[in-house]
N, CA, C and O atoms as CSV, one atom per row, in Angstrom:
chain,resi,resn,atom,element,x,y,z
A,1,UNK,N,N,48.717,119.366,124.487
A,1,UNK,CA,C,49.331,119.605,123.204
A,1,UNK,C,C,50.847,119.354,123.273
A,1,UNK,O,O,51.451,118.823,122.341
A,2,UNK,N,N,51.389,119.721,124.313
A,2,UNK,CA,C,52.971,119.606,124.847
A,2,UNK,C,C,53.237,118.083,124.490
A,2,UNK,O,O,54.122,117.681,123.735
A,3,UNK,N,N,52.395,117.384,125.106
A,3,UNK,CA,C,53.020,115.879,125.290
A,3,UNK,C,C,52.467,115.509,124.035
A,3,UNK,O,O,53.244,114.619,123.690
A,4,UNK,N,N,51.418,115.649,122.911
A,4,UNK,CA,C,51.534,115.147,121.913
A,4,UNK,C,C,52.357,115.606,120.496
A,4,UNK,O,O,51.992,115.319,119.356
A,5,UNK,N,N,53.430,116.307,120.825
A,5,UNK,CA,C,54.258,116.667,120.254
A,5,UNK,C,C,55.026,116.264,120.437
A,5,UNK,O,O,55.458,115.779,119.392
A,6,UNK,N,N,56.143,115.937,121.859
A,6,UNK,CA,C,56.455,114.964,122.661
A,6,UNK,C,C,56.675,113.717,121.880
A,6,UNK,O,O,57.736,113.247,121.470
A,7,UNK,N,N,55.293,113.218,121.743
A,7,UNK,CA,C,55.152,112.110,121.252
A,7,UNK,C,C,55.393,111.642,120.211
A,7,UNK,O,O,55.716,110.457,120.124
A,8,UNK,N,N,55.310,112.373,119.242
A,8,UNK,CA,C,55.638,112.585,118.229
A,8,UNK,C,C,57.168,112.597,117.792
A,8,UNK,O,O,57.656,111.979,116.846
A,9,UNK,N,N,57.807,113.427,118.681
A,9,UNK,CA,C,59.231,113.227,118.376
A,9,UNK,C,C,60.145,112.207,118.565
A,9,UNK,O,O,61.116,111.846,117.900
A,10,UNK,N,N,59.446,111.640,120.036
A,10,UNK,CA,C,60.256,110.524,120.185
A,10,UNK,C,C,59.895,109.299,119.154
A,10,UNK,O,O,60.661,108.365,118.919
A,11,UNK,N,N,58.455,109.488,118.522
A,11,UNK,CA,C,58.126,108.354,117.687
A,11,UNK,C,C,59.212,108.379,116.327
A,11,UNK,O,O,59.845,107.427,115.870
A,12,UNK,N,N,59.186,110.085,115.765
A,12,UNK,CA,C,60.162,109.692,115.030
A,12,UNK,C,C,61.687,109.073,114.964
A,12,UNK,O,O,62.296,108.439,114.101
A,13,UNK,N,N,62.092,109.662,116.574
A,13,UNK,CA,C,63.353,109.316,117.016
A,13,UNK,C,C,63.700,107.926,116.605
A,13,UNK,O,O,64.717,107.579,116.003
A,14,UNK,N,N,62.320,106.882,117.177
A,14,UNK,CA,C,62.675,105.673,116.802
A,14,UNK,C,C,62.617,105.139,115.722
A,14,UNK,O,O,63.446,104.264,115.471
A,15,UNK,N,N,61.427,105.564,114.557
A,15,UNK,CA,C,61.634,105.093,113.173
A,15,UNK,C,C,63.496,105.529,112.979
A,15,UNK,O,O,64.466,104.776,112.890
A,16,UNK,N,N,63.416,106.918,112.970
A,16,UNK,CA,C,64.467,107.031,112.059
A,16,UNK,C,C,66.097,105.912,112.975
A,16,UNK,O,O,67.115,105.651,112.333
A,17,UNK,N,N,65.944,105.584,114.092
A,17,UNK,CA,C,67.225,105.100,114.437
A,17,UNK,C,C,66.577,103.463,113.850
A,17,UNK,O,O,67.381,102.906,113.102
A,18,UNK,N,N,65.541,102.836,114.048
A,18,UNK,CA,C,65.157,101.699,112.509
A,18,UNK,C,C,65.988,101.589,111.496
A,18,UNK,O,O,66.923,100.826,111.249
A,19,UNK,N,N,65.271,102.880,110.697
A,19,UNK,CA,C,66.182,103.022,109.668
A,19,UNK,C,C,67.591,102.967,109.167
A,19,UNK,O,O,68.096,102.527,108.134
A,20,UNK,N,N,68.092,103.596,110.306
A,20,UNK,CA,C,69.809,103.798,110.432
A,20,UNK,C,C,70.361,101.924,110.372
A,20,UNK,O,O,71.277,101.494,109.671
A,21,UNK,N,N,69.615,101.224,111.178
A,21,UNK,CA,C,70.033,100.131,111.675
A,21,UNK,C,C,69.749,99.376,110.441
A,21,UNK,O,O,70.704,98.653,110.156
A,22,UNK,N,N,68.326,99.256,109.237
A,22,UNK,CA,C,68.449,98.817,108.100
A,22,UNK,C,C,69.662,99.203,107.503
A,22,UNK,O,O,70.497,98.300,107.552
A,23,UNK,N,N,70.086,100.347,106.895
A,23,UNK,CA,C,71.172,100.857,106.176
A,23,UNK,C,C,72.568,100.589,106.369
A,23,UNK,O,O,73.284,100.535,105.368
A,24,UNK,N,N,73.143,100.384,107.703
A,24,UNK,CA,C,74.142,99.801,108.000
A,24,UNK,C,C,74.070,98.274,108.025
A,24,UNK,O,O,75.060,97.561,107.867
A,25,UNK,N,N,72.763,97.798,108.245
A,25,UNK,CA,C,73.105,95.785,107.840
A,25,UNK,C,C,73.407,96.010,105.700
A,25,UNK,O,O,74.189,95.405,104.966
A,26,UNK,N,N,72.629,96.852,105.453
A,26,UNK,CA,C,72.671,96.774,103.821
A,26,UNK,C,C,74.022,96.713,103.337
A,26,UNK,O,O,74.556,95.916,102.566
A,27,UNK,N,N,74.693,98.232,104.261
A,27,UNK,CA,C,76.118,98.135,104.239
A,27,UNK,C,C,77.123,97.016,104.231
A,27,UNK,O,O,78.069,96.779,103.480
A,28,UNK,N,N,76.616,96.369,105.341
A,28,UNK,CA,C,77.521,95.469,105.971
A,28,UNK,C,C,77.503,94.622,104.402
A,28,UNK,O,O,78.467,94.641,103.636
A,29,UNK,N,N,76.566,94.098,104.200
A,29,UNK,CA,C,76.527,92.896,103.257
A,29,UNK,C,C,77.014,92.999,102.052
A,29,UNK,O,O,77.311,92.077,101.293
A,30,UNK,N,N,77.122,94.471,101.823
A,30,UNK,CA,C,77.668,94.884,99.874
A,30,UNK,C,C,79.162,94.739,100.545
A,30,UNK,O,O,79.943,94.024,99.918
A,31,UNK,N,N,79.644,95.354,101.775
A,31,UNK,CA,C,81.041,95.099,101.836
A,31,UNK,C,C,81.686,93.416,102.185
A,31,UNK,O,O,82.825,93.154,101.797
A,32,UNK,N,N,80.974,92.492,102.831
A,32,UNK,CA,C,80.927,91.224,102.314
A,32,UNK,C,C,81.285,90.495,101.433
A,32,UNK,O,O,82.018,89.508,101.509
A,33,UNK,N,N,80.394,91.300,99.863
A,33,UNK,CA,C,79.953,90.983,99.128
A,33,UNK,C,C,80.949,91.299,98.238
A,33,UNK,O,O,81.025,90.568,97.250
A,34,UNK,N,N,81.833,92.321,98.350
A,34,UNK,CA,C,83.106,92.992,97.440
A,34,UNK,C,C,84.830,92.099,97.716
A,34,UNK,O,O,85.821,91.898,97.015
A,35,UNK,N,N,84.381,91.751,99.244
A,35,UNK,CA,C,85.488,91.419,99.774
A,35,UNK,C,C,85.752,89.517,99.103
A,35,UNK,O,O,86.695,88.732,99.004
A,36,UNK,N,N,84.293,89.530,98.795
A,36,UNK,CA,C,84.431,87.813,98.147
A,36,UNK,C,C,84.857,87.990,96.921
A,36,UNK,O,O,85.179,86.837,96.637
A,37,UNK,N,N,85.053,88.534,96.126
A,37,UNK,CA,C,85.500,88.839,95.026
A,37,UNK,C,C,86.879,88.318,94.949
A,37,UNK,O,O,87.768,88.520,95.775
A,38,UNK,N,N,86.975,87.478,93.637
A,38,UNK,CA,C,88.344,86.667,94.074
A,38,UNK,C,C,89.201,87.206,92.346
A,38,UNK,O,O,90.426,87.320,92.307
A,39,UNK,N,N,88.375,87.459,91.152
A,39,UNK,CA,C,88.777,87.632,90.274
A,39,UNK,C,C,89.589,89.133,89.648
A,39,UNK,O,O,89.334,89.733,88.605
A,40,UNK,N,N,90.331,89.361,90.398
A,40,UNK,CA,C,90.392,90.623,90.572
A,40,UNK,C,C,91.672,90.835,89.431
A,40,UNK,O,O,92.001,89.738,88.979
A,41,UNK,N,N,92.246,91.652,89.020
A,41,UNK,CA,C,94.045,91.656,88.424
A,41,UNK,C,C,94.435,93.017,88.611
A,41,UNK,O,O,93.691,93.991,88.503
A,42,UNK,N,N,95.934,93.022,88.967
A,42,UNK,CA,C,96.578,94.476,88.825
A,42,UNK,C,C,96.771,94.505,87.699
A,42,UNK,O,O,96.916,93.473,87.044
A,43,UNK,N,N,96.822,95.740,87.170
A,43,UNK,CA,C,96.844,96.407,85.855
A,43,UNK,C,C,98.095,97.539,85.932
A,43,UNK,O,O,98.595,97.894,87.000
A,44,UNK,N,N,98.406,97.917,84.940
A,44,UNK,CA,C,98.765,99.868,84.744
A,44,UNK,C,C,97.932,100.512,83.842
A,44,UNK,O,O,97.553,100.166,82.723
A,45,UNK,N,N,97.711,101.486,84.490
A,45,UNK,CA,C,97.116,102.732,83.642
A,45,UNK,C,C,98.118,103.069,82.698
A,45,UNK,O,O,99.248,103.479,82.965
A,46,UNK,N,N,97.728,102.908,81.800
A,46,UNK,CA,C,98.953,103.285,80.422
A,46,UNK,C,C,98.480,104.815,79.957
A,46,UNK,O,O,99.255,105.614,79.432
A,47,UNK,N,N,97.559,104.994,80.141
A,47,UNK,CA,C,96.960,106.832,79.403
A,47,UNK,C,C,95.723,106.734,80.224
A,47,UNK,O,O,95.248,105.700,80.693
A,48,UNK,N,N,95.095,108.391,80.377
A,48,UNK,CA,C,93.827,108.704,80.166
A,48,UNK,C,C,93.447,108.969,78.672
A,48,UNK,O,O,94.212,109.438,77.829
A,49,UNK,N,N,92.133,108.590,78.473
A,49,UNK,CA,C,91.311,109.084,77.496
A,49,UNK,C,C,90.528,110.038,77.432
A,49,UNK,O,O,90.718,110.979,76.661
A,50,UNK,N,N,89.624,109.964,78.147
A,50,UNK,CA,C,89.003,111.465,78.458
A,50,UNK,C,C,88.647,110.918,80.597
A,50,UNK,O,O,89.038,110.032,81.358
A,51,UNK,N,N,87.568,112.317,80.683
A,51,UNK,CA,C,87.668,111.557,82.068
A,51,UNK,C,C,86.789,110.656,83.172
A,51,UNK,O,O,86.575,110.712,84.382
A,52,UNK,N,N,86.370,109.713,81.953
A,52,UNK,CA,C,85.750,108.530,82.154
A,52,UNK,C,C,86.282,107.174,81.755
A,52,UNK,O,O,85.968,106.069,82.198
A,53,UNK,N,N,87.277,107.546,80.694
A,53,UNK,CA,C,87.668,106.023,80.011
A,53,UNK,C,C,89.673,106.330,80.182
A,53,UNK,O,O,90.380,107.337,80.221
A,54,UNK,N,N,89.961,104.635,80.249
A,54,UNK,CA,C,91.391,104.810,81.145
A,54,UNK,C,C,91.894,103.451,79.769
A,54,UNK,O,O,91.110,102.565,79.429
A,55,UNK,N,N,93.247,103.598,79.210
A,55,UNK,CA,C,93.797,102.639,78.632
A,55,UNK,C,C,94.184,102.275,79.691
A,55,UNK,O,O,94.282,103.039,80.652
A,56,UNK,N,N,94.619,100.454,79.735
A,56,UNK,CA,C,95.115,99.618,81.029
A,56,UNK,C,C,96.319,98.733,80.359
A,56,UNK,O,O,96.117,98.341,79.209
A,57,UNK,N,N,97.073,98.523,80.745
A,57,UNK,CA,C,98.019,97.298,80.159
A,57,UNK,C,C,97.715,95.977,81.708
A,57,UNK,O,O,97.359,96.290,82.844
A,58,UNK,N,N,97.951,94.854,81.296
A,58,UNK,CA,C,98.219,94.060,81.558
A,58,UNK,C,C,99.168,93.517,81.859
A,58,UNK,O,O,100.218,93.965,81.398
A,59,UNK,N,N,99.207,92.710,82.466
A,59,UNK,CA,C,101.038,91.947,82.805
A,59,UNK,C,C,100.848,91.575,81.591
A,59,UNK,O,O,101.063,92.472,80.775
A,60,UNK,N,N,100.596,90.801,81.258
A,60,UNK,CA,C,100.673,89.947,79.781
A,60,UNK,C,C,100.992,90.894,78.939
A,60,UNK,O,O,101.309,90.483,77.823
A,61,UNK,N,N,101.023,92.574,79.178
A,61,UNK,CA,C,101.563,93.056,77.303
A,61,UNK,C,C,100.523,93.858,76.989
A,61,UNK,O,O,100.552,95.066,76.752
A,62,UNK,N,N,99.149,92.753,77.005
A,62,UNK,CA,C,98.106,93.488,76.115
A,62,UNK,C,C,97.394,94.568,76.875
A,62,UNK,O,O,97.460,94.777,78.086
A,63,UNK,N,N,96.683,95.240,75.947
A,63,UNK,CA,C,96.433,96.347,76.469
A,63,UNK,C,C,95.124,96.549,76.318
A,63,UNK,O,O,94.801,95.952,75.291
A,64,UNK,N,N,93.899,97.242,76.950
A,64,UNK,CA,C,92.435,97.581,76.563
A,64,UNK,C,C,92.009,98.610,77.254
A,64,UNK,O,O,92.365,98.975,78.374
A,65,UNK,N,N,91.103,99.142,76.421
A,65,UNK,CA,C,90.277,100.178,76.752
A,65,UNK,C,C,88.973,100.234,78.076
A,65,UNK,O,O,87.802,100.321,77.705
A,66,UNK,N,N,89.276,100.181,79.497
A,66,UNK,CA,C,88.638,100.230,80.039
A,66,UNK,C,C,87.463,101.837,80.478
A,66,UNK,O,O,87.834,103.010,80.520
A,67,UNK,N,N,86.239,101.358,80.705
A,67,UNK,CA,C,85.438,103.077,80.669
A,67,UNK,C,C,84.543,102.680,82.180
A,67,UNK,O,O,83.816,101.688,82.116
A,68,UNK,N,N,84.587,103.224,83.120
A,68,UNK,CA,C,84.166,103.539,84.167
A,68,UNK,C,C,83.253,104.169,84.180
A,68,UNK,O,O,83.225,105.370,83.910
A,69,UNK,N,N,81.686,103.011,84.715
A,69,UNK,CA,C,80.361,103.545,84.875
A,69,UNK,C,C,80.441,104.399,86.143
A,69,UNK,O,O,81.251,104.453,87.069
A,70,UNK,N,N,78.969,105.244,85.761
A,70,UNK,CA,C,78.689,106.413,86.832
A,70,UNK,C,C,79.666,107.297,87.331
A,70,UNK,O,O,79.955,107.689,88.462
A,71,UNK,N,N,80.215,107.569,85.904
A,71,UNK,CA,C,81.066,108.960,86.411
A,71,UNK,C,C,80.051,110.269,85.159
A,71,UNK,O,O,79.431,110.013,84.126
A,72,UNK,N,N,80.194,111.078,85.585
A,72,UNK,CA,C,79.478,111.947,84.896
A,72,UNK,C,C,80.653,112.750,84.484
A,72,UNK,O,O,81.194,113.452,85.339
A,73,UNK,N,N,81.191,112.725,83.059
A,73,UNK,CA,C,82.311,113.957,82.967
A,73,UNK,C,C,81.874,114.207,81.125
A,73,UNK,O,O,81.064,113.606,80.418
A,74,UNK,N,N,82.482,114.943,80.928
A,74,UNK,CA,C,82.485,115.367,79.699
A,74,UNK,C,C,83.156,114.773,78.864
A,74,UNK,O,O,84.264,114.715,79.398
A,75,UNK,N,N,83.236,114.202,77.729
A,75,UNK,CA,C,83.589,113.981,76.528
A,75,UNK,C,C,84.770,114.648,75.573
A,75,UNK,O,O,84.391,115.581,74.865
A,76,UNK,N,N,85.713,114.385,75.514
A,76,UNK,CA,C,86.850,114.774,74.836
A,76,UNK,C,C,86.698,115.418,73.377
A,76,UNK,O,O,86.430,114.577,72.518
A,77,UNK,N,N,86.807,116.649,72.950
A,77,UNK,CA,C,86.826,116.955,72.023
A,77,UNK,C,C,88.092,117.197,71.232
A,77,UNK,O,O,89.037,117.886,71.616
A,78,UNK,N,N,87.971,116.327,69.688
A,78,UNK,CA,C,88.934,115.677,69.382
A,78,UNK,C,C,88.851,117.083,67.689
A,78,UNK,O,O,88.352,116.933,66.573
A,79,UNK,N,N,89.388,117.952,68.142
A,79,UNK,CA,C,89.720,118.925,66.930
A,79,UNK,C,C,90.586,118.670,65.622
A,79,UNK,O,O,91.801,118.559,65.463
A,80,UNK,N,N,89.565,118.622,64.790
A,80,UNK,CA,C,90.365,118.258,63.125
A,80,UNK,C,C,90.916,119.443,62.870
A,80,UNK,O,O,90.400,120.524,63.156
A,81,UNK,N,N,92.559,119.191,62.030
A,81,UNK,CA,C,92.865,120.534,61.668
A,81,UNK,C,C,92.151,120.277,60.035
A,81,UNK,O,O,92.140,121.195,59.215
């Protein structure tokens, strides 16, 4: 019973260091994959809006409303007098 428990552990030992070794090539390739990115621009943050969406200016002047996926925040409540 000893050694098939044993066995067992080391079996998982090796899936899970598998695994590890998938997840870091996955890694590797999204950071690759960010670093090719050529279209990029500096901006300024001109205001927050609430705390998901950011006004940006541009070199050029103009200005837009950028909103940043997968943030989870709350919504600005905008009180009428």
């Amino acid at each position: 019973m000893k050694k098939l428990i044993i066995l067992l552990l080391f079996t998982f030992l090796l899936v899970g260091c598998d695994e590890l070794d998938t997840i870091l090539k996955d890694n590797a390739a999204a950071t690759e994959t960010e670093e090719m990115a050529t279209d990029k621009e500096k901006v300024t943050i001109d205001r927050v809006v609430d705390g998901d969406t950011v006004k940006v200016e541009f070199p050029s002047g103009e200005t837009e409303t950028v909103r940043l996926l997968l943030i989870d925040s709350p919504e600005s409540v905008h009180v009428r007098p």
